[in-house]
PyMOL Python script that loads the backbone (N, CA, C, O; Angstrom):
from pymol import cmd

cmd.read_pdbstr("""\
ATOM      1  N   UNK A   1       0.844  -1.164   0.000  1.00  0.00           N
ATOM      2  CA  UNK A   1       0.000   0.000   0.000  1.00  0.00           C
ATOM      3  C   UNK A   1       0.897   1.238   0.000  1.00  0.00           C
ATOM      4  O   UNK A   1       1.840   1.278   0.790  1.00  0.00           O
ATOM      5  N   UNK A   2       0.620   2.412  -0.975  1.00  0.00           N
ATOM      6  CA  UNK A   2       1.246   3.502  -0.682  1.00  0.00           C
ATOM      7  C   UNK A   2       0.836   4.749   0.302  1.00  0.00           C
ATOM      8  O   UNK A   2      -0.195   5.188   0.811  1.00  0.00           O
ATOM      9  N   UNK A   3       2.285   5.077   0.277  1.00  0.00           N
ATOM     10  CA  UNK A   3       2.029   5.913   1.599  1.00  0.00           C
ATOM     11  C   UNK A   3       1.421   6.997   1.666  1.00  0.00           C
ATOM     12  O   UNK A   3       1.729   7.776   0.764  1.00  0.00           O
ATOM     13  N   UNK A   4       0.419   7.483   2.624  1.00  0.00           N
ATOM     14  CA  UNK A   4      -0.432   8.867   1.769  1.00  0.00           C
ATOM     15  C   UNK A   4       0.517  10.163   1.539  1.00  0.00           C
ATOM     16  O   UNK A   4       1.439  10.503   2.280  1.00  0.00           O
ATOM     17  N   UNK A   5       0.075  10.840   0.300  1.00  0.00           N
ATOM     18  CA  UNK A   5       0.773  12.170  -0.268  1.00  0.00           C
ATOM     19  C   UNK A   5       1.064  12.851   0.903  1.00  0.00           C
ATOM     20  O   UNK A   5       2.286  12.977   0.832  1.00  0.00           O
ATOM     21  N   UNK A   6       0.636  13.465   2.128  1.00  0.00           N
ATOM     22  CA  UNK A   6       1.268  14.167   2.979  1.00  0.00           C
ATOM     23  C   UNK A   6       2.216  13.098   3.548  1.00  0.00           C
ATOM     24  O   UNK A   6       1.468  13.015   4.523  1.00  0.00           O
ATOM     25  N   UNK A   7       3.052  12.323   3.793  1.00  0.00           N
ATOM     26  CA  UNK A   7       3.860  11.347   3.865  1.00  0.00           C
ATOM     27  C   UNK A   7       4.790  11.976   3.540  1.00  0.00           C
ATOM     28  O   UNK A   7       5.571  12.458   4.360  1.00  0.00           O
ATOM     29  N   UNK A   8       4.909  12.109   2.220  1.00  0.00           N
ATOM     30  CA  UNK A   8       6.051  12.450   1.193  1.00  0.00           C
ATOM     31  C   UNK A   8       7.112  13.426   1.769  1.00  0.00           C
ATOM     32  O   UNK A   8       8.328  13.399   1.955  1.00  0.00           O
ATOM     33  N   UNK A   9       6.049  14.339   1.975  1.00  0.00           N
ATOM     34  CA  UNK A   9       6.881  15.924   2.429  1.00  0.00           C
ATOM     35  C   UNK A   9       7.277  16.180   4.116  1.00  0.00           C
ATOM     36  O   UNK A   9       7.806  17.142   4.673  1.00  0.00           O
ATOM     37  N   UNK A  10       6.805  14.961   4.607  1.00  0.00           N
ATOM     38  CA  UNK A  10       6.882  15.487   6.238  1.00  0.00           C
ATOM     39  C   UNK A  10       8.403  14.995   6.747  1.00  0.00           C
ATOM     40  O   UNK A  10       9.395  14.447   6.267  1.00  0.00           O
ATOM     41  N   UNK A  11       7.984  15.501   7.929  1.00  0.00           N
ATOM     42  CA  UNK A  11       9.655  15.633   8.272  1.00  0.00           C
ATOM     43  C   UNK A  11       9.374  14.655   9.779  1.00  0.00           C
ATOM     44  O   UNK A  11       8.750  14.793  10.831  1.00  0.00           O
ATOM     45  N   UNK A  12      10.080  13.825   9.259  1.00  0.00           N
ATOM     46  CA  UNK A  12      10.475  12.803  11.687  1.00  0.00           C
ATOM     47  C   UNK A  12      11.161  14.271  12.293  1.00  0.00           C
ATOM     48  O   UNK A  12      10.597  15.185  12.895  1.00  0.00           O
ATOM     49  N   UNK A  13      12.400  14.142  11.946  1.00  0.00           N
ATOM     50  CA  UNK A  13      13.172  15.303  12.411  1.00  0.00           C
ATOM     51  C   UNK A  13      12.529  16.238  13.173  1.00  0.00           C
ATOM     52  O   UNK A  13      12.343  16.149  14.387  1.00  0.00           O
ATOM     53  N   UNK A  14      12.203  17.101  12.485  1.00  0.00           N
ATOM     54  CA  UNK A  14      11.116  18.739  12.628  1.00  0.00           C
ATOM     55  C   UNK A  14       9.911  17.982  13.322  1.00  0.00           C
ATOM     56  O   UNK A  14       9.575  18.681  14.279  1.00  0.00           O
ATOM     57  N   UNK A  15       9.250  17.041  13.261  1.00  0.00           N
ATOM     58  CA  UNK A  15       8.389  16.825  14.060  1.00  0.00           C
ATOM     59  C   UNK A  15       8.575  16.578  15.609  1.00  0.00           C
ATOM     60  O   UNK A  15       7.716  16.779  16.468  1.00  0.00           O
ATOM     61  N   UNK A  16       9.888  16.094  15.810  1.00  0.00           N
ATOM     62  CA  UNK A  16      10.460  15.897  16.880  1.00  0.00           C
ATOM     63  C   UNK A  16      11.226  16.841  17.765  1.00  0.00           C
ATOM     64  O   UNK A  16      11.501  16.702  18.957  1.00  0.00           O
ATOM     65  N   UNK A  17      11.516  17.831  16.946  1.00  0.00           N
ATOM     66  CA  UNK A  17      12.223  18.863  17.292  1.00  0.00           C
ATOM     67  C   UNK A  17      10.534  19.494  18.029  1.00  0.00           C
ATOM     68  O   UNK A  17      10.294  19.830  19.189  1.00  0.00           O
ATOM     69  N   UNK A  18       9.554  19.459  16.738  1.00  0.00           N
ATOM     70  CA  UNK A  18       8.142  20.138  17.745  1.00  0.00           C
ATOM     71  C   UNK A  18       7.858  19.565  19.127  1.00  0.00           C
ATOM     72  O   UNK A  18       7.994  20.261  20.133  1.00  0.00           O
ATOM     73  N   UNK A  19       7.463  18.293  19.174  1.00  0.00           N
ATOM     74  CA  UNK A  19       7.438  17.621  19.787  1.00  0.00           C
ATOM     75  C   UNK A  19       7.922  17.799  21.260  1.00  0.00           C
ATOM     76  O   UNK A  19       7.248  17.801  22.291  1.00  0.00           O
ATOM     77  N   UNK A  20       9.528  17.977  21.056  1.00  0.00           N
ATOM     78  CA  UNK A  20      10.230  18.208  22.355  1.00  0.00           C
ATOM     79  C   UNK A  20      10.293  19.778  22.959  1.00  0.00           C
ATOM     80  O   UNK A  20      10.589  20.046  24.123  1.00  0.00           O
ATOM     81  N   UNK A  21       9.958  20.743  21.933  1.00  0.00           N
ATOM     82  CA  UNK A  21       9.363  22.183  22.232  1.00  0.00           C
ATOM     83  C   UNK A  21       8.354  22.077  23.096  1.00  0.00           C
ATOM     84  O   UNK A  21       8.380  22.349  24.296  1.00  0.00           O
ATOM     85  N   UNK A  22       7.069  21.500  22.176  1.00  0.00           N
ATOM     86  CA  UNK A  22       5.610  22.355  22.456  1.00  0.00           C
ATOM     87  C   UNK A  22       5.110  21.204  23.320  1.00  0.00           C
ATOM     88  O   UNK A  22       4.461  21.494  24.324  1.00  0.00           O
ATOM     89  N   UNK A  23       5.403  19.635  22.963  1.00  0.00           N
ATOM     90  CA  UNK A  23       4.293  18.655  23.300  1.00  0.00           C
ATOM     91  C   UNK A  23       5.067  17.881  25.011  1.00  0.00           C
ATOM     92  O   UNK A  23       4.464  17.104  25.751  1.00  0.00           O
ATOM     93  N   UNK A  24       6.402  18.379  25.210  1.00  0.00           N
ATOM     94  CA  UNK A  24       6.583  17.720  26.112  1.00  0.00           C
ATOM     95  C   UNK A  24       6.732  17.833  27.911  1.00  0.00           C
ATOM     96  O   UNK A  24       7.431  17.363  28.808  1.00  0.00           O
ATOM     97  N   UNK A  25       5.594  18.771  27.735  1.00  0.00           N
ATOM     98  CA  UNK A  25       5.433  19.202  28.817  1.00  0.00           C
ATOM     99  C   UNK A  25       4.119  18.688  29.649  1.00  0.00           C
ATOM    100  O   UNK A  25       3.852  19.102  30.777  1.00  0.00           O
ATOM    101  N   UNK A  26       3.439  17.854  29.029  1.00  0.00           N
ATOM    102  CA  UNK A  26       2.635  17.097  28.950  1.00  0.00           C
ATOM    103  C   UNK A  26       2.617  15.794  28.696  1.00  0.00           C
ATOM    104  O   UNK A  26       1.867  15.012  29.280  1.00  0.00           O
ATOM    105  N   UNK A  27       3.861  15.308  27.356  1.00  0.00           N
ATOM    106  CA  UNK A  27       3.568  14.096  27.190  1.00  0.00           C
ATOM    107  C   UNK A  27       5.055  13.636  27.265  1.00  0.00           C
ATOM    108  O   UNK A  27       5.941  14.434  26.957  1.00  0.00           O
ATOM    109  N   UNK A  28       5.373  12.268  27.698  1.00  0.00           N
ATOM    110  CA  UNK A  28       6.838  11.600  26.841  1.00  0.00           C
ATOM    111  C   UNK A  28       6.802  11.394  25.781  1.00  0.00           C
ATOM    112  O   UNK A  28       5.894  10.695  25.331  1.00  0.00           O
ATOM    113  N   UNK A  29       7.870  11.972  24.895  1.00  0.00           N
ATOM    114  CA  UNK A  29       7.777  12.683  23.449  1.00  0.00           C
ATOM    115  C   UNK A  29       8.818  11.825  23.057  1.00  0.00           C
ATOM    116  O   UNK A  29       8.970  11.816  21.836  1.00  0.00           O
ATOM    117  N   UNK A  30       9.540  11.142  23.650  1.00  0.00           N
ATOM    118  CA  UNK A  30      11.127  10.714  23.301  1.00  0.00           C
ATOM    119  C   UNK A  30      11.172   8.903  23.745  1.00  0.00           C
ATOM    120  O   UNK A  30      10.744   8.557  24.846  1.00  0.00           O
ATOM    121  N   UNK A  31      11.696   7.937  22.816  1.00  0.00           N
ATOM    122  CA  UNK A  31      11.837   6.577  23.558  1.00  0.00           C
ATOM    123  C   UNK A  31      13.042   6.965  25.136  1.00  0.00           C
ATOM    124  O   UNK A  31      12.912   6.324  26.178  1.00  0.00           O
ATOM    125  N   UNK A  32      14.026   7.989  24.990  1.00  0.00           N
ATOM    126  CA  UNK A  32      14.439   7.999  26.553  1.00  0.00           C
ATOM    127  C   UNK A  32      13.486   8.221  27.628  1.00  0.00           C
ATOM    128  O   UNK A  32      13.687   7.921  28.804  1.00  0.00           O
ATOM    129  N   UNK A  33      12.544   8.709  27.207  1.00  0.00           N
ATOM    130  CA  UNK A  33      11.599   9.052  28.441  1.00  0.00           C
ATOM    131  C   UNK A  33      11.253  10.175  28.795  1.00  0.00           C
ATOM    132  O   UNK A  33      10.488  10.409  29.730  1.00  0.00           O
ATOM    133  N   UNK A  34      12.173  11.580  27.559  1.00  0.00           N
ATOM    134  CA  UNK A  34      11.649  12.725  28.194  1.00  0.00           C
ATOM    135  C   UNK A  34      10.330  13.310  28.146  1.00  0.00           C
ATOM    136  O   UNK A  34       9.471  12.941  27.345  1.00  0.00           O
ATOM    137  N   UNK A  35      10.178  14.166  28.951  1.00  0.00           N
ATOM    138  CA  UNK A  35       8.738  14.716  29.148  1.00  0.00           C
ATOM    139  C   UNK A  35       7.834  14.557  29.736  1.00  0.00           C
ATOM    140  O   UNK A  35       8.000  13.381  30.063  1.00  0.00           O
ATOM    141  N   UNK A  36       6.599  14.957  30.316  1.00  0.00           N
ATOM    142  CA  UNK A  36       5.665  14.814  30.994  1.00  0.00           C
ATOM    143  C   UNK A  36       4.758  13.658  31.294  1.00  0.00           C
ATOM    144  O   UNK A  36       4.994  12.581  30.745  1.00  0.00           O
ATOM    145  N   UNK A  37       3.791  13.773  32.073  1.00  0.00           N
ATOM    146  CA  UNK A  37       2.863  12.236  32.436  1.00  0.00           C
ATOM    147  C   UNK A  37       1.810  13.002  32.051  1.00  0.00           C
ATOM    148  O   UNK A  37       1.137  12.058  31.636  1.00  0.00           O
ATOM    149  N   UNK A  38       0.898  14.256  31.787  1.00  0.00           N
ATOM    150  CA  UNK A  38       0.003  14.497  31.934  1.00  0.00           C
ATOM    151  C   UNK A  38      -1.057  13.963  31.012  1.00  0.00           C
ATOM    152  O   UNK A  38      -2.255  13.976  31.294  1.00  0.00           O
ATOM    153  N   UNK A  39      -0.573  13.511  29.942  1.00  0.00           N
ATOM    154  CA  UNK A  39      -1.144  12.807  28.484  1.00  0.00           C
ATOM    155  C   UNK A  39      -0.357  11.828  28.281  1.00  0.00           C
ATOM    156  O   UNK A  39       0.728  11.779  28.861  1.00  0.00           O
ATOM    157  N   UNK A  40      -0.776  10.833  27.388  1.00  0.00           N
ATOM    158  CA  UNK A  40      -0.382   9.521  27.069  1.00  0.00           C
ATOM    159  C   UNK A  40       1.051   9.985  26.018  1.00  0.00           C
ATOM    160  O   UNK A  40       1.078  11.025  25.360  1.00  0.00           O
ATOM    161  N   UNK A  41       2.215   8.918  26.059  1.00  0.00           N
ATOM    162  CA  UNK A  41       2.917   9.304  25.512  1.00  0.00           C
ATOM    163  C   UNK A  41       3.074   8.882  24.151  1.00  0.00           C
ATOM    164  O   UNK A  41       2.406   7.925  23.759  1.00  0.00           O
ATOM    165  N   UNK A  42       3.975   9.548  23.274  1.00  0.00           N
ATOM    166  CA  UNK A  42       3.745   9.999  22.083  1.00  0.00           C
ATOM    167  C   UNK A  42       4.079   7.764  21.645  1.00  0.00           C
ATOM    168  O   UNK A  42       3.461   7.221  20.728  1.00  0.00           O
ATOM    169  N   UNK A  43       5.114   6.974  22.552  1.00  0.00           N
ATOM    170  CA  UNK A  43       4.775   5.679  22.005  1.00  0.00           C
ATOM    171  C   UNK A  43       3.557   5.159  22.027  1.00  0.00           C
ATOM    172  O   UNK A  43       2.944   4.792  21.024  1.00  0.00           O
ATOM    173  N   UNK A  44       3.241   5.117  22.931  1.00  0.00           N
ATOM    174  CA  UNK A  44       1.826   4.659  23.432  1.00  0.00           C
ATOM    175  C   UNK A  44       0.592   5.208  22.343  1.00  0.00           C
ATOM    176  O   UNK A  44      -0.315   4.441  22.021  1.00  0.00           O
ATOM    177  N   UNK A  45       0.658   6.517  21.855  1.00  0.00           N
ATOM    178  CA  UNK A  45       0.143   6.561  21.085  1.00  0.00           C
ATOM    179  C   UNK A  45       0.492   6.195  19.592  1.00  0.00           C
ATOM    180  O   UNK A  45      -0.235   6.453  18.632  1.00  0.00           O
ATOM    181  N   UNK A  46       1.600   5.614  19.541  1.00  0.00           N
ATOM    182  CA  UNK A  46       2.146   5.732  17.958  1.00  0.00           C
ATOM    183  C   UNK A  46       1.501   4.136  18.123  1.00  0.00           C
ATOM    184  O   UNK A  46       0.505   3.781  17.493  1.00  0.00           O
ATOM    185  N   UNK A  47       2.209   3.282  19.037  1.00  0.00           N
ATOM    186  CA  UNK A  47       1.065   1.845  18.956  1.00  0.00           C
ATOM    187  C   UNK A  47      -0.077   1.824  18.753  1.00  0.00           C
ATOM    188  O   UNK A  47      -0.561   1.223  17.794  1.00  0.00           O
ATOM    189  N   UNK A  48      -0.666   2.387  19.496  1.00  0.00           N
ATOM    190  CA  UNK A  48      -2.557   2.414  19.670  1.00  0.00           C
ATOM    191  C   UNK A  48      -3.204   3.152  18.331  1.00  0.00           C
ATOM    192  O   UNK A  48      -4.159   2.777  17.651  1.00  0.00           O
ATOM    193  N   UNK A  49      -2.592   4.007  18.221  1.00  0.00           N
ATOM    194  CA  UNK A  49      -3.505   4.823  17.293  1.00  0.00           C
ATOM    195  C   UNK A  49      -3.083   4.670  15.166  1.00  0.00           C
ATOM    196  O   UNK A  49      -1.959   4.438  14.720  1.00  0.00           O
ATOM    197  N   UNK A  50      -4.198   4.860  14.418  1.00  0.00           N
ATOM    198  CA  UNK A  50      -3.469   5.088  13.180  1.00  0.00           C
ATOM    199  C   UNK A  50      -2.871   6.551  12.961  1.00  0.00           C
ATOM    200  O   UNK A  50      -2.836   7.336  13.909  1.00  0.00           O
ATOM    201  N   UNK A  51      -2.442   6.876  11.802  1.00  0.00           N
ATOM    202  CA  UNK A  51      -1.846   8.310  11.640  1.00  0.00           C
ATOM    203  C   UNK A  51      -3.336   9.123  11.199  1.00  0.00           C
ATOM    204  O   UNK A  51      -3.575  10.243  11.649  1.00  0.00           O
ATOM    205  N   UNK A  52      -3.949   8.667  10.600  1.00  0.00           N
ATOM    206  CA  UNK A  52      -5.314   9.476  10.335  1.00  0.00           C
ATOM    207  C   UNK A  52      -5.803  10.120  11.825  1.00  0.00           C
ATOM    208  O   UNK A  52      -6.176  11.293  11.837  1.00  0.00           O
ATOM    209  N   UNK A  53      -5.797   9.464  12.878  1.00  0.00           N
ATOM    210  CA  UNK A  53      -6.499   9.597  13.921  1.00  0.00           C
ATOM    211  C   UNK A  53      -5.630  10.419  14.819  1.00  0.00           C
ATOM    212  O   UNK A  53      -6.146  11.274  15.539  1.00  0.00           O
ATOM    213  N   UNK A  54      -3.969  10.147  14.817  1.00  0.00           N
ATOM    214  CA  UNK A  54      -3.040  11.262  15.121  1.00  0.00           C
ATOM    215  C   UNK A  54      -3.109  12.572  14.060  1.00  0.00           C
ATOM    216  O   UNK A  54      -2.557  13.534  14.595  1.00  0.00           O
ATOM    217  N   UNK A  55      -3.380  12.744  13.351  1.00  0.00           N
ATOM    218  CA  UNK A  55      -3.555  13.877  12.467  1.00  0.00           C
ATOM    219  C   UNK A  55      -4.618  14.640  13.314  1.00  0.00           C
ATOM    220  O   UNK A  55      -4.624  15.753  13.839  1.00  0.00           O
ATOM    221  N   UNK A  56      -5.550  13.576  13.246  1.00  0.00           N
ATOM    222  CA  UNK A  56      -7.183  14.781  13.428  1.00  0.00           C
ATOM    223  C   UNK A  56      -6.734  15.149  15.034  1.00  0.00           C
ATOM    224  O   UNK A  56      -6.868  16.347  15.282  1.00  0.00           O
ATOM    225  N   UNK A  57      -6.362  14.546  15.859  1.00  0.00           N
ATOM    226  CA  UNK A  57      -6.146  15.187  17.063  1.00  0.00           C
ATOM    227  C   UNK A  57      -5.237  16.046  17.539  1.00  0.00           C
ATOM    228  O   UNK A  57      -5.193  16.404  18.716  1.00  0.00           O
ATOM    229  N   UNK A  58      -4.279  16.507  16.427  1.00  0.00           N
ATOM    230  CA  UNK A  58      -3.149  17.073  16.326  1.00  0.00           C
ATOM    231  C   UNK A  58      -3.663  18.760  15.566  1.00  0.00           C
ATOM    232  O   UNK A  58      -3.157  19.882  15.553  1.00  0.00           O
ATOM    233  N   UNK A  59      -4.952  18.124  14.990  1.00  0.00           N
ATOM    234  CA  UNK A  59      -5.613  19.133  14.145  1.00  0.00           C
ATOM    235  C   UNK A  59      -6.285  20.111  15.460  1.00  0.00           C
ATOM    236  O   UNK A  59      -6.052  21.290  15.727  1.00  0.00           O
ATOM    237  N   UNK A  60      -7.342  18.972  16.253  1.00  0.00           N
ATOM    238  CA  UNK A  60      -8.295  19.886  16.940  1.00  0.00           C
ATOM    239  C   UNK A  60      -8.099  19.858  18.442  1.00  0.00           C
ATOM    240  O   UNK A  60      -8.570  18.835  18.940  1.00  0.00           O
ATOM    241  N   UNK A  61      -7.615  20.573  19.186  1.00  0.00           N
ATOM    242  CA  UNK A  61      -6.703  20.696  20.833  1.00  0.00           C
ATOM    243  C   UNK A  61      -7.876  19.626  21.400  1.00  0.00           C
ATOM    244  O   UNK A  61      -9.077  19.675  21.135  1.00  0.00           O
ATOM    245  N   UNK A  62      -7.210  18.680  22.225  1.00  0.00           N
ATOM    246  CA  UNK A  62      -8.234  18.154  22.752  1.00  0.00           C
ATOM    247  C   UNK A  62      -7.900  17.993  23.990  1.00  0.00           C
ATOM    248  O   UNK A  62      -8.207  16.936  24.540  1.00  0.00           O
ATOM    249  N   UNK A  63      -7.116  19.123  24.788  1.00  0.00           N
ATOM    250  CA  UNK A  63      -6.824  19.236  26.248  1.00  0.00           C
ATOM    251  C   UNK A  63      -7.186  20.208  26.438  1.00  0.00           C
ATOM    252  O   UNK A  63      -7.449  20.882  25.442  1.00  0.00           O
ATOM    253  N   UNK A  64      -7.423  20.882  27.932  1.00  0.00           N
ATOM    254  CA  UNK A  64      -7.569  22.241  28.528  1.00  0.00           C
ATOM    255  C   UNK A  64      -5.980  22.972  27.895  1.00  0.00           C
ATOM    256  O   UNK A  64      -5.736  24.088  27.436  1.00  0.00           O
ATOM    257  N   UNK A  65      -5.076  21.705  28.142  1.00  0.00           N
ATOM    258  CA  UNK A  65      -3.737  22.798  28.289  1.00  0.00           C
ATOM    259  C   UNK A  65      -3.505  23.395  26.479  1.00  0.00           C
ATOM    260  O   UNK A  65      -2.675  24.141  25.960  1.00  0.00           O
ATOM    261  N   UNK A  66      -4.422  22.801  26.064  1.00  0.00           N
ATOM    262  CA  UNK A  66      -3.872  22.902  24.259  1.00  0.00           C
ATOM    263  C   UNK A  66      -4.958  23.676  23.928  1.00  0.00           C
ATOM    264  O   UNK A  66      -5.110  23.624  22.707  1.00  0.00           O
ATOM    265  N   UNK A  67      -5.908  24.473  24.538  1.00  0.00           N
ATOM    266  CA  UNK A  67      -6.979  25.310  23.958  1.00  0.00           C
ATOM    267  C   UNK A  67      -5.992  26.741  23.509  1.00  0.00           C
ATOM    268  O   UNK A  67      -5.403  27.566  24.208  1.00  0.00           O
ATOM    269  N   UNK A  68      -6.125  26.590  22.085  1.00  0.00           N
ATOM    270  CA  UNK A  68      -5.546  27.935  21.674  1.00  0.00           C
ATOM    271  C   UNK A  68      -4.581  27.807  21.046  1.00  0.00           C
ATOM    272  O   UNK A  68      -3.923  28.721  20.548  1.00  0.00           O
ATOM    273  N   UNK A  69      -4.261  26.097  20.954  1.00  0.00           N
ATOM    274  CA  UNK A  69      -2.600  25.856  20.528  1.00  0.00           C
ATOM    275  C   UNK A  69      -2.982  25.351  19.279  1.00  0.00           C
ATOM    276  O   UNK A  69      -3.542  24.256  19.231  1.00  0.00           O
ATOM    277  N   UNK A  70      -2.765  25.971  18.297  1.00  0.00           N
ATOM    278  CA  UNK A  70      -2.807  25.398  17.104  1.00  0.00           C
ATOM    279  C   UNK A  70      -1.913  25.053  16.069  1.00  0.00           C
ATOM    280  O   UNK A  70      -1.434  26.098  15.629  1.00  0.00           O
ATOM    281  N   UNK A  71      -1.479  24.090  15.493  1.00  0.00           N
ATOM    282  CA  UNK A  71       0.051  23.491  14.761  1.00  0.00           C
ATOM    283  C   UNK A  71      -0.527  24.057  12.838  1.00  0.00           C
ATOM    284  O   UNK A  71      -1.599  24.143  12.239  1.00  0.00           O
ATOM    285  N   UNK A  72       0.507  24.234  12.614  1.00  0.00           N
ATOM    286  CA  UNK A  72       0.398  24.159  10.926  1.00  0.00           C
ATOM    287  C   UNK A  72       0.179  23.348  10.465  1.00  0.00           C
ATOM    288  O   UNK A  72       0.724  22.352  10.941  1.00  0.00           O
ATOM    289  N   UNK A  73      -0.747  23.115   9.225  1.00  0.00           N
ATOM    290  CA  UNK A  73      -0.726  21.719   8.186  1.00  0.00           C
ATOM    291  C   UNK A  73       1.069  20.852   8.389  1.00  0.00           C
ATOM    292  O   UNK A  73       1.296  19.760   8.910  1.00  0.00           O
ATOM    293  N   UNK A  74       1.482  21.256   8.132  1.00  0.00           N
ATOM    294  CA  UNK A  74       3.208  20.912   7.653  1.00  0.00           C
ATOM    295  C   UNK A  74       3.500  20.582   9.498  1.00  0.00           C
ATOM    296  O   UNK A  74       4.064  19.578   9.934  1.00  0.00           O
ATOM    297  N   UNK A  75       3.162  21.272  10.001  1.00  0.00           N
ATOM    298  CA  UNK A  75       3.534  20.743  11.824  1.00  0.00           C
ATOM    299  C   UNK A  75       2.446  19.900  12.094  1.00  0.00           C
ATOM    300  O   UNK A  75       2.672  19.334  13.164  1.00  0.00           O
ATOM    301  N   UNK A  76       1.499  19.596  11.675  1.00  0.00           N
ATOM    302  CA  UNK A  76       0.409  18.761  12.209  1.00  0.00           C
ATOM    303  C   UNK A  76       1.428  17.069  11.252  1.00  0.00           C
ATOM    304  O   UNK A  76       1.344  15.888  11.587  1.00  0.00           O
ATOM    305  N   UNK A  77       2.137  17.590  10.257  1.00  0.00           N
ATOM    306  CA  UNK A  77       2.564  16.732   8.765  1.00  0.00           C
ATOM    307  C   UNK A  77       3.450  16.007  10.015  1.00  0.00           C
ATOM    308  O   UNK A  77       2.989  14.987  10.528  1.00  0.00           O
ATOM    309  N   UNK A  78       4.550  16.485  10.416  1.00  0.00           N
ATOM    310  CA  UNK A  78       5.772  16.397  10.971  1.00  0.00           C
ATOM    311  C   UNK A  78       5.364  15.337  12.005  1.00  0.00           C
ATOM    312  O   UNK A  78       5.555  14.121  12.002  1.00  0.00           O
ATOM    313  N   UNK A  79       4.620  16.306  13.076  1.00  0.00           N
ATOM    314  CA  UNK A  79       4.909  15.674  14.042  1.00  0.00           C
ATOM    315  C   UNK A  79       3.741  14.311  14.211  1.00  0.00           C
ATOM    316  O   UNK A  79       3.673  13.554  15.179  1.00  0.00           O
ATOM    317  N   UNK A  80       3.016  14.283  13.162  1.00  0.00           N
ATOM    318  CA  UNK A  80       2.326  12.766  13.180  1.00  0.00           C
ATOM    319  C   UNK A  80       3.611  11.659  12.082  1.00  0.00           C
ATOM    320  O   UNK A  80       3.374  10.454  12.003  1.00  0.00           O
ATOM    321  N   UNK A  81       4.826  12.231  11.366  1.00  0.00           N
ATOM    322  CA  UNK A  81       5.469  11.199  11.253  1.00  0.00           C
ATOM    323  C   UNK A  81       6.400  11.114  11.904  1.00  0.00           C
ATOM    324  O   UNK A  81       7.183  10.243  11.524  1.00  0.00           O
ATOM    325  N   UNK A  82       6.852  11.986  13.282  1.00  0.00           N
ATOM    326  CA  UNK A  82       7.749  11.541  14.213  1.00  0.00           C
ATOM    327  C   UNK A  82       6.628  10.722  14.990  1.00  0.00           C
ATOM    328  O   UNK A  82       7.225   9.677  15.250  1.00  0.00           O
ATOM    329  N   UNK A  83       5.476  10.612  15.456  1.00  0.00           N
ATOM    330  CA  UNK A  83       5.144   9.740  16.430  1.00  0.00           C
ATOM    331  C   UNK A  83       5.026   8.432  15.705  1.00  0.00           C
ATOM    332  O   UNK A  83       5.039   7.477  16.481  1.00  0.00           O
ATOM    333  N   UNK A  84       4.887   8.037  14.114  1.00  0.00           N
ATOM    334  CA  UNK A  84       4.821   6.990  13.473  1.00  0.00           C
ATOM    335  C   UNK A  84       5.848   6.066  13.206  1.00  0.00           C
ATOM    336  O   UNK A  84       5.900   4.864  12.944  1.00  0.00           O
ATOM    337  N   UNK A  85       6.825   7.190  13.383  1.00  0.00           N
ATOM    338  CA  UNK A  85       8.384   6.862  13.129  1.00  0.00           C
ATOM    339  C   UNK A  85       8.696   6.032  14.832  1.00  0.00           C
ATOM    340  O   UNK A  85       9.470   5.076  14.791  1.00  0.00           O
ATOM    341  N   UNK A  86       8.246   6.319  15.893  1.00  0.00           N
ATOM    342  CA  UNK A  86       8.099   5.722  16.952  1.00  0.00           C
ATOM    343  C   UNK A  86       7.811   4.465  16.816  1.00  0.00           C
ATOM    344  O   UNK A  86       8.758   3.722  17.073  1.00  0.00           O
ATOM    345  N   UNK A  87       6.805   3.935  16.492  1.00  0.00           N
ATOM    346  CA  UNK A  87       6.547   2.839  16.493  1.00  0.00           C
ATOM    347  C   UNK A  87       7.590   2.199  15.596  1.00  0.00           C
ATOM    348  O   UNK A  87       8.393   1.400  16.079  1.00  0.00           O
ATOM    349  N   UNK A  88       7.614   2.555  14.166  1.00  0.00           N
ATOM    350  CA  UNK A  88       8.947   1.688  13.456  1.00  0.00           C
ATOM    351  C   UNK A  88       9.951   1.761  14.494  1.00  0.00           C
ATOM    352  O   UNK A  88      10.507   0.744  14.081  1.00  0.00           O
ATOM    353  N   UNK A  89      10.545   2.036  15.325  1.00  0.00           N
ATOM    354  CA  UNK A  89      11.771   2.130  16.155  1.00  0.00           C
ATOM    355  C   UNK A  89      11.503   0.929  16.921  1.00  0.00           C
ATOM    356  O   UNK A  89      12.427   1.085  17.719  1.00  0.00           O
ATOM    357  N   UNK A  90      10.927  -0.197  17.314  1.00  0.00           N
ATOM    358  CA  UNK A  90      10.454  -0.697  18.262  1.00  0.00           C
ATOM    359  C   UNK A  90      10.578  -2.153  17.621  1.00  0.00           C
ATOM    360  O   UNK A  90      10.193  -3.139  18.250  1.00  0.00           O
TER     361      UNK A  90
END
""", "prot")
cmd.dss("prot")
cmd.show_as("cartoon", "prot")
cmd.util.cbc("prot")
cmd.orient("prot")
């Protein structure tokens, strides 16, 4: 199966770099363990979830602490293939 067109252009890297900015103050963002407990961490979700379903929640804040926080198409791109890229690591 091919990989969907936003695939192509996204970045692990830059998603991870977001990731350890914006998302880890809340979540473990990193297989070392950095970052927060307050949300499930970014493995836990790269297992459980598909990337469609990390997209849309990446799209629409679905915490108190993320009301207002909104990512770019291209940062919503990124950092759902650094959490996908998680799971391949494993």
């Amino acid at each position: 199966m091919a990989a969907p067109a936003w695939a192509n252009s996204a970045s692990a890297d830059a998603g991870g770099e977001l990731a350890a900015r914006w998302c880890a103050a809340c979540h473990v963002v990193s297989p070392s363990g950095a970052g927060g407990n307050a949300g499930p961490s970014f493995g836990s979700i790269a297992k459980d979830r598909r990337a469609a379903d990390i997209r849309a929640a990446l799209t629409k804040p679905h915490a108190k602490p993320m009301k207002g926080f909104k990512l770019k198409r291209h940062e919503v791109d990124d950092v759902t293939a650094y959490i996908e890229s998680l799971e391949a690591r494993r």
